[in-house]
C-alpha positions, 0 to 999 in steps of 0.5 A, a space after each residue: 317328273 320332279 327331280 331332287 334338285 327341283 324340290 331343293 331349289 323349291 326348298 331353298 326358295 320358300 326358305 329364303 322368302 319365309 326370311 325375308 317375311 321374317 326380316 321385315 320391320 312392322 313399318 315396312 310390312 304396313 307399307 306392303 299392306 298399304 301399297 297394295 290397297 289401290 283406293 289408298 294409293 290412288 286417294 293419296 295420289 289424289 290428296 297430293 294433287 290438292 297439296 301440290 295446286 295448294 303449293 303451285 297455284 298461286 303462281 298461276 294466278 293473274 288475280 289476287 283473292 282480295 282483288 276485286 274486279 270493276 268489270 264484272 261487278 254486278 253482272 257476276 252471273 252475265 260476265 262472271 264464269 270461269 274464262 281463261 281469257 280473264 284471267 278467272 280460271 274458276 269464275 268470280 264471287 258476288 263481289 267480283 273477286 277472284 275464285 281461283 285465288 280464294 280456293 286456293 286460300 280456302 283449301 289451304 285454311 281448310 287442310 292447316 285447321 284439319 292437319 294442326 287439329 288433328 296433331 294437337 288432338 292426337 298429343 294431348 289425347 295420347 298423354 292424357 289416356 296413357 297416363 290415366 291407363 298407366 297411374 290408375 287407380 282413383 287418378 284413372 277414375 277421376 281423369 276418365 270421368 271428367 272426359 266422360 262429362 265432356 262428351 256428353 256436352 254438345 260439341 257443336 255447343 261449345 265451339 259456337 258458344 265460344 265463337 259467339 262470346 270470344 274473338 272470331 279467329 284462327 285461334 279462338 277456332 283452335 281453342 273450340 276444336 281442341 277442347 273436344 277432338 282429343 277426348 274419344 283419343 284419350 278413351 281408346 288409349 288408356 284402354 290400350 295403356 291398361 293391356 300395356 302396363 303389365 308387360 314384361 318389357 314395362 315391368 323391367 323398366 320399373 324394376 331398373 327405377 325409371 319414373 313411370 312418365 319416361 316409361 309412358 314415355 319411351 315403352 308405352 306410347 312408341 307402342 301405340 304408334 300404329 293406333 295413333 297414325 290411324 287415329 289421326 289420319 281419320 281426325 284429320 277429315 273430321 276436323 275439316 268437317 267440323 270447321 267447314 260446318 262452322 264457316 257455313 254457319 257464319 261463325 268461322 273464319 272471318 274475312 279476308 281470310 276464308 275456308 272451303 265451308 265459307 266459299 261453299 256457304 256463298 256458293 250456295 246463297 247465290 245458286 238461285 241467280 246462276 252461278 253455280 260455279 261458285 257452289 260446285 268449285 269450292 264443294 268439289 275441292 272439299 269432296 276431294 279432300 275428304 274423301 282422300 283422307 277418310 279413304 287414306 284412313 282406312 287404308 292404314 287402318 288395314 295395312 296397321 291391323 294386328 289381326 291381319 299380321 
């Protein structure tokens, strides 16, 4: 039988978990929600243990990734496997070099393009879509159809175009990607500026006299912090495609320096004389990668939709 004291007790308990509900921030709720989705965290463990061989690594290495080693060169498929007795803990390439030391500097090269790329993406778009969604008017028009032309134009073209014509190098691979990775950004935040920009607390500041590039700003893009966190975690894993496909080509990065598209480009042009280690290494680093951060990706997604809160 149920006593008075027990419904207050249940009361009292429903009544101070509906607080603490309450006092909760938006962040601290998204992490809950995050935390929670166990393809996230275990895709973040995953994506950690990348970084931290990234970080790590090179303290095991007994070879260099410009070393090359005389012994094997030319009998890479008799004498070239991975063996912790060599010292090659992932094997060599054709050309008798360390894999374990290139990995590490392809992963590395691979997670700088995607991480850099992303953030410069993720600046420029944001600006660029708030201050077409805010200004509106003949400037929104103007702003949105040079982004509109901009889309239509093969991406892929304009990056080889550029690598083909300029210098091959880490800037010029920057200048291909950034010219095309923040134009969908753009899109999806002047779209969220437009439902912004007749709130109560915009239309406060523009009587209080602030310029409309401080409101964009301190009132609009803190506001579109959860879309952009989301936004980037998905354009991280594109950028690494995107570069991937071009080292593959031949057109990215250039030796000495080498990404995991390049390696797995190699890998693939020597699979035929038996060393599939030279593929299924560089290719699995990349599955782990991608896959982690498009996981990492829905995840926040989840945890930061408003539909959910």
């Amino acid at each position: 039988m149920i006593t008075n004291s027990d419904r207050m007790d249940r009361i009292t308990e429903a009544l101070d978990e509906a607080a603490d509900i309450k006092g909760r921030s938006l962040w601290a709720d998204a992490r809950r929600r995050f935390l929670r989705n166990k393809a996230a965290t275990g895709a973040v463990v995953a994506l950690l243990l990348v970084v931290l061989f990234v970080i790590i690594g090179p303290y095991f290495a007994v070879w260099s990734n410009e070393e090359i080693d005389w012994n094997v060169m030319g009998m890479v498929a008799e004498k070239g496997a991975p063996s912790i007795e060599s010292g090659h803990f992932f094997g060599v390439d054709e050309l008798g070099r360390d894999l374990y030391s290139r990995t590490i500097q392809a992963t590395r090269t691979s997670l700088i393009v995607g991480v850099i790329g992303a953030i410069v993406a993720v600046t420029i778009g944001t600006i660029y879509g708030a201050t077409a969604g805010f200004v509106g008017g003949w400037v929104d028009g103007l702003m949105m159809r040079f982004v509109d032309i901009m889309i239509a134009i093969p991406y892929m073209f304009i990056i080889i175009l550029l690598m083909v014509m300029f210098e091959r190098s880490f800037f010029m691979l920057f200048v291909g990607i950034g010219i095309i990775s923040w134009l969908e950004m753009a899109r999806i935040v002047r779209g969220q500026t437009l439902s912004l920009k007749n709130r109560e607390f915009v239309e406060a500041a523009k009587a209080c006299g602030v310029g409309w590039f401080t409101i964009i700003l301190r009132h609009i893009i803190p506001n579109l912090l959860g879309l952009v966190v989301v936004f980037a975690s998905l354009l991280v894993p594109l950028m690494i495609l995107i570069e991937s496909f071009i080292s593959f080509l031949g057109l990215g990065v250039q030796e000495p320096q080498t990404s995991l598209g390049a390696l797995i480009s190699e890998g693939a042009g020597t699979i035929l004389y038996g060393t599939i280690w030279q593929l299924f290494i560089p290719l699995f680093f990349f599955l782990v990668t991608i896959i982690s951060l498009f996981f990492i990706g829905d995840g926040l997604r989840d945890a930061l939709d408003p539909k959910d809160r």
